[in-house]
N, C-alpha and C positions, 0 to 999 in steps of 0.2 A: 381830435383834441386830447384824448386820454394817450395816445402814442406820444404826443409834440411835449406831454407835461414835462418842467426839471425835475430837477431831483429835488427836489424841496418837499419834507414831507406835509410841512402844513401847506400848502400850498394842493397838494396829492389831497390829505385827508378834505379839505373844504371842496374840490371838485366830487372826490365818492359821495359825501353827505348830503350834495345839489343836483348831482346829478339822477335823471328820470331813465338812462337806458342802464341794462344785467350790465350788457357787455363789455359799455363802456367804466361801465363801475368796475369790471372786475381786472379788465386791462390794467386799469390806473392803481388797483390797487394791487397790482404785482409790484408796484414800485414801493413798498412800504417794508420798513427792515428794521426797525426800533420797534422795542418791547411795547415802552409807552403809549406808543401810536397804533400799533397792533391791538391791543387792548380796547383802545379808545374805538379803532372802527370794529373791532370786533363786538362789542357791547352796540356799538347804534346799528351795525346789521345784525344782530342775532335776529328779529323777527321780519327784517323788512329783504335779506338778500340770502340765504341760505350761501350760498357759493362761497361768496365772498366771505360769510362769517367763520365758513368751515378752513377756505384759504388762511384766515387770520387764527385762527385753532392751530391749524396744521404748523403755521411756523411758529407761534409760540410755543407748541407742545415741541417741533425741532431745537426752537432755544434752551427750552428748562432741559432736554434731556442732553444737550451739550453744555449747559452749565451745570449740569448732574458725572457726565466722565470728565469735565475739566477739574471740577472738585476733588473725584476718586484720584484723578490723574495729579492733581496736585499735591493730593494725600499719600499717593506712592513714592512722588519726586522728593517730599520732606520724608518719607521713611529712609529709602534712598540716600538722600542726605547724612540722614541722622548716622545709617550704617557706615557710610563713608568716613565719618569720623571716630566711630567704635570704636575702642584700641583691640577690645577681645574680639576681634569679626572670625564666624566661623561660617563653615558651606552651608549648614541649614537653613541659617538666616537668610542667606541670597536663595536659596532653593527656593524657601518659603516668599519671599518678594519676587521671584520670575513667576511662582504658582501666581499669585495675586496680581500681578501687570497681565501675563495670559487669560485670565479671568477678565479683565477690567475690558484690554483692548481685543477680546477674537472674535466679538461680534461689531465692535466701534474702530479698527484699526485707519478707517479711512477720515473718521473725526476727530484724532487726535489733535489738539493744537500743535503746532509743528514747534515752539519753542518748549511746550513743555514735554514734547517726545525728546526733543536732541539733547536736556536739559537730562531725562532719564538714559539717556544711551550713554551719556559721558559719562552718570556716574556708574552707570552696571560697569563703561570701561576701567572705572577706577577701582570698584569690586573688585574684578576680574584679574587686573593686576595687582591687586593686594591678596586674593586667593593663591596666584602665580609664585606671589615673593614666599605668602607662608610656606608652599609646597618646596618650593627651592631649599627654603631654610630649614626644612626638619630635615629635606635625604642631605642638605649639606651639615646637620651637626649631626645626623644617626650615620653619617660616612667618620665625620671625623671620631667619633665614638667610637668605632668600628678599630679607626685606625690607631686610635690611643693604646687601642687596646691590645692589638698586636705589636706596639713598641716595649709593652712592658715585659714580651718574652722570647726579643729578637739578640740574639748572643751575635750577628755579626755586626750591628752596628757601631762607630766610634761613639768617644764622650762625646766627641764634635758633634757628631753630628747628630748624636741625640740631643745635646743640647739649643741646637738650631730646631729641633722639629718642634720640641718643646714650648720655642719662645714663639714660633709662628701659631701652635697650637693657643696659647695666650692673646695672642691677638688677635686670634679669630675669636676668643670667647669674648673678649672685651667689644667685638664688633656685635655681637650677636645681643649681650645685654644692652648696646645701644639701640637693637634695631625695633622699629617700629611694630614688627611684627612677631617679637619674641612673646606675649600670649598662647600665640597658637602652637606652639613647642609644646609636647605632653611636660606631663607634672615633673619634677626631678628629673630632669631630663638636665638640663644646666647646672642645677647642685650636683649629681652624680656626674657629668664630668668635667665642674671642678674640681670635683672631693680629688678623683681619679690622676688631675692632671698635679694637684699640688702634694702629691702622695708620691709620685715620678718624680717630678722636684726634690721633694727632701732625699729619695733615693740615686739621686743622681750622684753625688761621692760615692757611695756602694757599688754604683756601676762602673765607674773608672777605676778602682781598687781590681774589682774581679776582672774588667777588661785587661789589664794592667798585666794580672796573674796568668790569664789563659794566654798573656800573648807573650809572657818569659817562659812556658813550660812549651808551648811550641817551637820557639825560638829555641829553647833547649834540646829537644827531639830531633828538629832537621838539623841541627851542628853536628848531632849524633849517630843519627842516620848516615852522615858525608861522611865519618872518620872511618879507621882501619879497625876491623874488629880484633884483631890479633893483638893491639896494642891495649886493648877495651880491659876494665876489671871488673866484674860482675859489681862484687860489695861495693866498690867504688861508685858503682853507676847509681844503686839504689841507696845510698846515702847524699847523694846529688838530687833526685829525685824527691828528697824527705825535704830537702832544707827549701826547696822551692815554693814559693806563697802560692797557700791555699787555695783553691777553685772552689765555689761554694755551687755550683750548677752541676746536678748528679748526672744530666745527657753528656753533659762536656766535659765533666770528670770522667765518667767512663770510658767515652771516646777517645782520650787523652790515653788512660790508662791501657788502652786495646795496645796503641802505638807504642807504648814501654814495652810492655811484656812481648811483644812481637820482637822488639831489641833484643833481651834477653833470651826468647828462644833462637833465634840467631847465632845470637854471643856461645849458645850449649850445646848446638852442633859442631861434631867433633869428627871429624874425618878417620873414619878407621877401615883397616884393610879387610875385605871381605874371601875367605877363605874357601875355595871351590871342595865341599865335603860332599858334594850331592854324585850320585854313581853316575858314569855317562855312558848317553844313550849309543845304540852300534846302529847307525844310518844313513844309507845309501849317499849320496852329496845332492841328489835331488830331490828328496826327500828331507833333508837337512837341511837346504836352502828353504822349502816351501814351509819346513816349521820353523826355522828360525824369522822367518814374513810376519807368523801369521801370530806368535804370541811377541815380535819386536812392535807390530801395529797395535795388539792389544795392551802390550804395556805403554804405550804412547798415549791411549786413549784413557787409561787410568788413570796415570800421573798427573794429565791434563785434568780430569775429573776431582782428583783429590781423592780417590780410593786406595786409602793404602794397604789393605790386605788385598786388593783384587792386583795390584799393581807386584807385593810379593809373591803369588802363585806366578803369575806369567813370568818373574824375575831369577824361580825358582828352575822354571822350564828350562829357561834361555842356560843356566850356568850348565848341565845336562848334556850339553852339547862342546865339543871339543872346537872352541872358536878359535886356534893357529893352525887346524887345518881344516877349519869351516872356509868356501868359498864366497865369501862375502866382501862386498864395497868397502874400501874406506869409511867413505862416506854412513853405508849402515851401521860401522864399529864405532864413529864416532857421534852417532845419532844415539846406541846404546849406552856409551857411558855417560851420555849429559843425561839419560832417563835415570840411570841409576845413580848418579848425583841430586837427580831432584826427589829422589825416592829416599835415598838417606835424607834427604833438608828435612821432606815429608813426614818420615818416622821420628826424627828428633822432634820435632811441632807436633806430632800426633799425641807422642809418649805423653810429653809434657801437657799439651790441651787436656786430652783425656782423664789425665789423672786429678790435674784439679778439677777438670767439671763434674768428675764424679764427688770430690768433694763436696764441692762447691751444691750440688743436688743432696746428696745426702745431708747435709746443715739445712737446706732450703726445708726440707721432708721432714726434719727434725722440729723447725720452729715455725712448721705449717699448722697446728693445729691452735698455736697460741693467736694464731690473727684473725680467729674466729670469721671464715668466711662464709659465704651462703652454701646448703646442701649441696647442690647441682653444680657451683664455681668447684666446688671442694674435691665433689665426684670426678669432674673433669679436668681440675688441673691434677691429682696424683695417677689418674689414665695418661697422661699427657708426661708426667714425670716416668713412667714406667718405659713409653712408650721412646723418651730422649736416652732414658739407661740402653734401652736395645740397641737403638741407633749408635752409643758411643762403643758396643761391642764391634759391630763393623767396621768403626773408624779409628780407633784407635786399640784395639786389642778387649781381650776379655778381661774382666774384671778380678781382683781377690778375693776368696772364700770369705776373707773378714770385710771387704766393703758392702760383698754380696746382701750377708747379713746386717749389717747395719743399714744398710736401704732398703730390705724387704721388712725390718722390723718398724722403722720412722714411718714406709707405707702403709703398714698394717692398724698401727694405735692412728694415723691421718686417718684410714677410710674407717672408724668407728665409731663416728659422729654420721656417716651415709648407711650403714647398716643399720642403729638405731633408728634415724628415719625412716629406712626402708621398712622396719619392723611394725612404727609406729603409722606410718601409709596403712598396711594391711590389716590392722585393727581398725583404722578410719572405715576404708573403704566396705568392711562388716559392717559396721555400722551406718553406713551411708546407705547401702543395699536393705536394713530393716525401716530405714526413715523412707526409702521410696517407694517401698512395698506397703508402709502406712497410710502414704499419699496417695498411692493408686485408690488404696481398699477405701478412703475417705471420698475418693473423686465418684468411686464408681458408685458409694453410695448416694451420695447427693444427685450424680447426673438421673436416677430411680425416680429419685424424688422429684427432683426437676423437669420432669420430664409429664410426672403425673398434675404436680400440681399444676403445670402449665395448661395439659390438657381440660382440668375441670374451671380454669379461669376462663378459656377460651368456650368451654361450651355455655357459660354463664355471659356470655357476651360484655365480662365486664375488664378494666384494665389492670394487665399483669404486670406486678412490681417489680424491675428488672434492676433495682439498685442492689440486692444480697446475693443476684447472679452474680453482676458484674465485680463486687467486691471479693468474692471466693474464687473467683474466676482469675482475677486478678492476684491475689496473695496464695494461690496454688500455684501459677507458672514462676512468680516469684521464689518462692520454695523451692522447686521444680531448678531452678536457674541456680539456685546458691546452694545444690546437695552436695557438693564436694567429689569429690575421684571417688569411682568405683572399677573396674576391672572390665576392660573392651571389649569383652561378652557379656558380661550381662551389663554393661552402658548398654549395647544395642538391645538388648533383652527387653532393659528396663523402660525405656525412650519409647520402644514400640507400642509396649505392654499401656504405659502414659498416655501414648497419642491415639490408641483405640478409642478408650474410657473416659478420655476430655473430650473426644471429637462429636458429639454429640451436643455438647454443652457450646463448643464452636462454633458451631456451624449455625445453632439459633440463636446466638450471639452475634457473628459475621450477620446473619439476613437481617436481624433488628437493627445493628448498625448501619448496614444498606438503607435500614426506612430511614433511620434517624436523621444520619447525613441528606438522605432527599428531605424531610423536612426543614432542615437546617438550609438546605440551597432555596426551598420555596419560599423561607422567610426573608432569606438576602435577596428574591426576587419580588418581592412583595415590597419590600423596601424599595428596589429601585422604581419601581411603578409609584411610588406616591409623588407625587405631583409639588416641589417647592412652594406655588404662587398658593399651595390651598390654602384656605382659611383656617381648617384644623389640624394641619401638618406636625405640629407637636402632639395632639393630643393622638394622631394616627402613629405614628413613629414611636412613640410609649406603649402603643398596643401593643406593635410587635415585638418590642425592645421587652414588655414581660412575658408575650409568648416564648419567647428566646429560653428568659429565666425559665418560664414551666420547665420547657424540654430539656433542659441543662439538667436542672435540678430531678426529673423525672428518670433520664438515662446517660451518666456522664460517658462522654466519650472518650477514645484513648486521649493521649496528651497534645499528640502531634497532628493528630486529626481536628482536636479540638481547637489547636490553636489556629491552623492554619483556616479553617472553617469561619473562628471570632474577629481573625484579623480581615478577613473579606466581609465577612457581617459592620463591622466596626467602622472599616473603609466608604461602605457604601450609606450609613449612617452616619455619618462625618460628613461624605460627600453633602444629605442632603440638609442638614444641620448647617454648612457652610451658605448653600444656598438660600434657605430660609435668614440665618442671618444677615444675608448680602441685600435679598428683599426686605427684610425690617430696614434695615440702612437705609436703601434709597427709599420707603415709604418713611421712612425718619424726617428725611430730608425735604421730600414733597410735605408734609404736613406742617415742614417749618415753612415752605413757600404758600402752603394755604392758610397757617395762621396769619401770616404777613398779609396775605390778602383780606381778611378778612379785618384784619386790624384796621386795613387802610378803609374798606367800607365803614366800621365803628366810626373811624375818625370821619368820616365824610357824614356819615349819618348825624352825627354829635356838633356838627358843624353847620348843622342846617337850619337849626333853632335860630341862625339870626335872619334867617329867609320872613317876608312877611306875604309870600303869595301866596297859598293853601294851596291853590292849583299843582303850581311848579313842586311844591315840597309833597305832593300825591304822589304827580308824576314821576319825581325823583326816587322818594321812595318804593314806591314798584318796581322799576328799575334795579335798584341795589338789592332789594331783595330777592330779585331772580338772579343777581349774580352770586346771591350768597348759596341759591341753591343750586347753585351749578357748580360751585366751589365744595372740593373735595374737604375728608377728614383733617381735624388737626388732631395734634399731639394730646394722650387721654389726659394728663395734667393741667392742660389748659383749657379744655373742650368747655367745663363748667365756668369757667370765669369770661372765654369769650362769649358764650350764649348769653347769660347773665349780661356782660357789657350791650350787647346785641337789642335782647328785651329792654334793657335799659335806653337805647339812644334809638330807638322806636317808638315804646314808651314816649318818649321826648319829643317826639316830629307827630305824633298822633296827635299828642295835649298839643302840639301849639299848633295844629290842620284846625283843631275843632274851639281852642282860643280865637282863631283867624273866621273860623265860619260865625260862631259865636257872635263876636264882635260886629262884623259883616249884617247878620242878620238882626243884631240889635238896632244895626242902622238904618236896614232896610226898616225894619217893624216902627220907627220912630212914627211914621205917617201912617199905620195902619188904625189908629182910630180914627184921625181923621174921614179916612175914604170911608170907614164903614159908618160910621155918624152920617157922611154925605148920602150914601147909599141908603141910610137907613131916613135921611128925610123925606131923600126922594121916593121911595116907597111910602111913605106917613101921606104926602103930598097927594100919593097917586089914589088915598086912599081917601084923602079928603074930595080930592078932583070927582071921584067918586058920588060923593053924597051931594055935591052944589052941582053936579048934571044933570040930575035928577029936579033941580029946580029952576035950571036954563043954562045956557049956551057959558063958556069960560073961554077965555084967549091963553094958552100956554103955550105958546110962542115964547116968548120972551121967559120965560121960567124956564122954558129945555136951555133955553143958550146960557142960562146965568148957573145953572146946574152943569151944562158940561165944561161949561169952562174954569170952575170951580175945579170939579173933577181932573182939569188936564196941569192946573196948578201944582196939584199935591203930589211929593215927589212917589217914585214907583217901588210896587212891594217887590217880594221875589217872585220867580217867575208862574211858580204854580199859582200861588195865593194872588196875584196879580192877574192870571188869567183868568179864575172864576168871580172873583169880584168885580173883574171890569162888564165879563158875559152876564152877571147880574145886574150890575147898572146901567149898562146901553141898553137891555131888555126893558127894565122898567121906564127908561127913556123911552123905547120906542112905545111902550102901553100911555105913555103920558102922551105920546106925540096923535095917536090912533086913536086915542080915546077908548082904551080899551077897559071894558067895564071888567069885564070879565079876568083880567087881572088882578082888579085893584080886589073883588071879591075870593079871587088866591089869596091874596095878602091876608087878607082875615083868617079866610080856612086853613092856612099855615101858623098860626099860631102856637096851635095846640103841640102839633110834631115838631115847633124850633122850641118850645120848653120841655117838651120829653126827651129830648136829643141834648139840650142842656144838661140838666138834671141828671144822665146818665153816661153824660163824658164827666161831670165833676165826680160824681161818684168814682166812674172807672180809674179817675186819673187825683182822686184824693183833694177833691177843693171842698170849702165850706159852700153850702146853699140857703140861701133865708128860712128863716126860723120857719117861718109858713107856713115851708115848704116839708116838715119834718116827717110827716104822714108817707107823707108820697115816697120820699126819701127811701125812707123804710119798704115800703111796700116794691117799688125800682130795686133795691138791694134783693131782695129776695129773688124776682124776676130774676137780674142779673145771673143770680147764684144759680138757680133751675137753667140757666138758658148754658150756664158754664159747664155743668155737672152733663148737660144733655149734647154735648163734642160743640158747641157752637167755637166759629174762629174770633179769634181778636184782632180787632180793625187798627192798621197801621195808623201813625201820626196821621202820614199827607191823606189817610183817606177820612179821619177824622176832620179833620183843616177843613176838605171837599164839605163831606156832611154839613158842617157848623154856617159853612160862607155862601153856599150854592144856592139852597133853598130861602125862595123868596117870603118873608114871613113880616107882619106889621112890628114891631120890637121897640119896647119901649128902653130909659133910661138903664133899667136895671139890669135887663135884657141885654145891652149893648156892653157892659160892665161885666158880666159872667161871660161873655161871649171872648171880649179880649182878654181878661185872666185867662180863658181856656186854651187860643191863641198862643198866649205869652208861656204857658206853662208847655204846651206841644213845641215850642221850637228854644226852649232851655238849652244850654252846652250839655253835650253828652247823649 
């Protein structure tokens, strides 16, 4: 039957609640999958099915904790969101949102809701592609950056078409302050190059003017280059040259100007007859063939070189020789004279070069010392200058006695700014050598002392203060680091001399360091051992967070040490700072679903007041009070006002249990004089029956029946006080029925103990007693008080009720009057 059920869960829930067998209870109640219903059979098997209760636990504890990662989960997909519409979105931000979905789903990846997984996939892909565009968009404006920037110093391009890159560069930037993801572009990144591109703009006339200019003096050169130099006029040329518009570019002015002046040494070579004055040589024709080889090859290799004195020795050799009866080729005689055509071109360009660049050096040497350069640029460009004058000895001939001097004087006042400093070095470096000879003598004292004081703290077993090491330790190598030059003897002298007389001070500095650092790792391992779910995980994580402090504060470590040390300390206290917070969260969250719970009990409890069964509103309440304590913490804000509400609608269902018994019992007790009046005839009767048998025979017959049927009239007390009263009055029935004398003379001798049993329930329980009665009273009170003082116990109501109603005793009106006050006053509400 529990396999054949629908799926209807009330239909499910009404067979669990009826049904007598586990198994088919627990079958059927695999078909149960609403909270509500869960709930519901979970509550009525908590004591009657264990399985099943724990079955209906188990999937309600599977719901809450999948309505607990749909919530995180939904709490990501709106951050998500919200990132997706950022305009300033940067990587951290999604860093920081994958750490937290990895967090949320690596232990839940298979409970995710599947719409609210794809709901987050789409938008990490929208992330992702908006990361993408940023990244595109800065190498695409730091490229065009890049390229602006080498347009502003590119001399071949036209106006044209700088003016096209220009406008394209423009429209890239108009594209880029439209794009969505201009943000994430560093700062002035778009101002500077605007600033840049509208700065090319205004100078764009200026570029067409000098374009204009470099491309008429070119155009001027190669017409000039093509013409006939014989026709050429020197002043001519360089009054053409003057009138040509300005170049304002000093690389393409000068390049321009190379190509002039190469015109005009041209235009200055002058073809003159060279006159054979050298002696010649008397040699064999085989020997004459093999030396005119071997300096015609060397003068080939000159000329080609550009050496023109090596190229005149070998040219000097050659004339030497009587070449109309040298045996030689055509071909070699006409190989020698294109040498010695390109050897005259070569000396006319040589003369000329040379003589201006000696110039040209000498001015340079002269208005060298006004451009106030650095020592070392200074030293090394007039080394350099010296070193060009030699070289233009080889290539262009030696120098005049007056240029001589005028270039070894402009070098001499140049290098008197490098002599001074040299001068003033070796003053320094004196004095650098008594400052580290002070340093030593200051180390070596302190490491004395350091040394001793250490030992007498160490034999005192007490701790040694290592902050006035570390600090001398520290501003000595500093010192040590900024002494200045000294001389590469005694640097090594002095370095060595340093690193004996510190080494001591090192070395118990290195081994404290060693402890410190392992301190320092035991604390970052001390931390990862603490446990997120503890209970005093703050107040554990502060410890060692000021153990941290002592040790910092007790031995600071280097910089680099330290940091690297704090940010793995930091890390792993962060880590577990995130976890703690991540457990507040979801204990957040559960305490919002057990206030809710609890609310809904208030509410059900507060709702019971209109119930009028005492029974069921027990029953009920027992019930909700064991689910409240099985219902976890709420929120500490709220804890006093639900408990408060709690006692309050308790409160509420108690008063109306004990209004409902109350009332109940007021109705029961309506007939309880009655019966005890009846009871108390029939005992009067039995006691009369008593005294007339003693003077003959009596029929009471007919007075049992008129006696019990009386008795079965009167409606019924409650059950206790209904039991003893009735075993009272069918006893005295059956003594009435037997003729029992021996009864009826009880009745008498119970007298005394039903008015002492009186008397000392009103006492106990604060009623008045007849005036009378005031002796006794008193005399009872005192007893009472000795019997209280001496550990006696105190007799419950119902066992009072027993006492007053049980014993059979003769009782008169007055009797019967204290008896029901005493009655009436034991079964009062409350």
């Amino acid at each position: 039957m529990a396999e054949q059920l629908p799926d209807d869960e009330s239909v499910v829930v009404d067979f669990v609640m009826r049904c007598r067998f586990a198994d088919a209870r627990y079958v059927a109640a695999q078909k149960i999958h609403s909270r509500q219903v869960l709930e519901q059979v979970r509550s009525a098997m908590q004591k009657t099915d264990r399985r099943v209760y724990r079955l209906m636990q188990v999937r309600l504890n599977e719901m809450t904790r999948s309505d607990v990662l749909a919530t995180r989960v939904g709490l990501l997909v709106g951050k998500a969101s919200a990132l997706a519409e950022e305009p300033a979105l940067t990587p951290n931000l999604v860093v920081e949102l994958d750490r937290e979905w990895q967090t949320v789903t690596e232990n839940d990846a298979d409970r995710l809701p599947f719409g609210l997984k794809s709901r987050f996939e789409s938008l990490r892909a929208q992330l992702e592609s908006r990361l993408s565009a940023q990244l595109v968009l800065q190498r695409e404006v730091k490229t065009a950056y890049a390229e602006l920037s080498e347009l502003d110093g590119n001399p071949v391009m036209t106006p044209s078409e700088r003016s096209a890159r220009l406008q394209d560069f423009a429209g890239k930037l108009k594209e880029w302050k439209t794009s969505p993801e201009q943000f994430s572009l560093p700062r002035q990144l778009l101002a500077d190059f605007e600033t840049k591109l509208t700065a090319l703009a205004d100078l764009s006339e200026h570029f067409r003017k000098e374009y204009e200019a470099q491309e008429l003096r070119m155009k001027w050169l190669h017409e000039t280059e093509q013409s006939d130099f014989s026709r050429l006029d020197e002043s001519e040329l360089k009054k053409q040259w003057a009138e040509l518009p300005a170049v304002r570019n000093k690389e393409r002015l000068a390049e321009l100007d190379e190509r002039f002046h190469a015109i005009l040494v041209q235009l200055a070579v002058v073809e003159s007859s060279i006159i054979d004055s050298f002696p010649k040589l008397e040699l064999s024709p085989s020997e004459a063939k093999e030396y005119f080889g071997k300096h015609l090859g060397a003068l080939r290799q000159a000329v080609e070189s550009g050496s023109v004195q090596d190229a005149v020795i070998h040219d000097d050799a050659l004339r030497q020789l009587e070449t109309d009866v040298l045996d030689a080729g055509d071909e070699q005689l006409v190989q020698l004279e294109h040498f010695r055509a390109e050897l005259r071109r070569l000396q006319g360009w040589a003369k000329w070069s040379g003589q201006l660049s000696r110039e040209k050096l000498i001015r340079f040497m002269q208005e060298l010392p006004e451009q106030e350069l650095e020592i070392g640029m200074l030293a090394e460009t007039v080394v350099q200058a010296r070193e060009q004058w030699k070289s233009l000895n080889a290539v262009s001939g030696m120098a005049t006695r007056e240029q001589w001097t005028q270039f070894d004087d402009a070098c001499n006042r140049a290098y008197e700014p490098v002599l001074e400093h040299a001068r003033k070095q070796a003053s320094e470096r004196e004095k650098n050598i008594i400052r580290a000879e002070s340093i030593i003598e200051n180390v070596r004292a302190f490491a004395h002392h350091f040394e001793s004081d250490l030992a007498d703290v160490t034999a005192r077993h007490e701790q040694f203060d290592w902050k006035p090491v570390i600090s001398f330790y520290r501003q000595t190598m500093q010192l040590w680091r900024q002494l200045g030059m000294v001389g590469r003897k005694e640097k090594k002298r002095l370095d060595e001399t340093f690193s004996s007389v510190i080494q001591p001070v090192r070395e118990k500095l290195y081994a404290q360091t060693q402890l410190e650092i392992g301190r320092r790792q035991q604390l970052i391992e001390e931390v990862e051992r603490i446990d997120p779910a503890h209970k005093d995980v703050g107040r554990m994580l502060h410890a060692v967070q000021d153990k941290w402090q002592i040790c910092a504060r007790a031995f600071p470590l280097d910089n680099r040490e330290d940091k690297k040390l704090w940010a793995r300390f930091r890390e792993v206290c962060e880590r577990v700072h995130a976890c703690r917070v991540e457990k507040n969260r979801i204990n957040d969250l559960e305490r919002q679903q057990h206030l809710r719970q609890k609310e809904k009990i208030c509410a059900e409890l507060e709702s019971m007041n209109a119930c009028d069964k005492p029974g069921e509103i027990e029953h009920r309440l027992g019930e909700l009070l064991n689910q409240w304590k099985n219902v976890g913490h709420v929120p500490r804000d709220a804890a006093s006002e639900i408990q408060n509400r709690l006692d309050d609608a308790v409160a509420l269902c108690r008063n109306r249990i004990r209004q409902l018994k109350s009332e109940r019992m007021s109705e029961l007790l309506k007939g309880f004089h009655d019966k005890f009046v009846l009871c108390c005839s029939l005992e009067k009767r039995i006691a009369d029956f008593c005294v007339e048998t003693e003077n003959g025979p009596i029929d009471t017959v007919s007075e049992d029946e008129e006696f019990e049927t009386a008795w079965k009239s009167l409606p019924a007390l409650p059950e206790k006080m209904e039991s003893v009263l009735s075993r009272r009055f069918y006893n005295g029935l059956k003594a009435m029925a037997g003729r029992n004398l021996a009864y009826g003379k009880r009745l008498l001798e119970n007298v005394s103990s039903m008015k002492e049993n009186i008397l000392r329930f009103e006492i106990l329980y604060g009623l008045e007693s007849p005036d009378y009665l005031e002796n006794e009273r008193l005399k009872k009170q005192m007893e009472m008080l000795q019997e209280a003082l001496g550990g006696s116990e105190t007799l419950k109501p119902v066992d009072v009720s027993r006492q007053l109603l049980e014993l059979p005793a003769l009782a008169d009106g007055e009797d019967i009057d204290r008896i029901n006050r005493l009655i009436m006053k034991l079964n009062e509400p409350g």
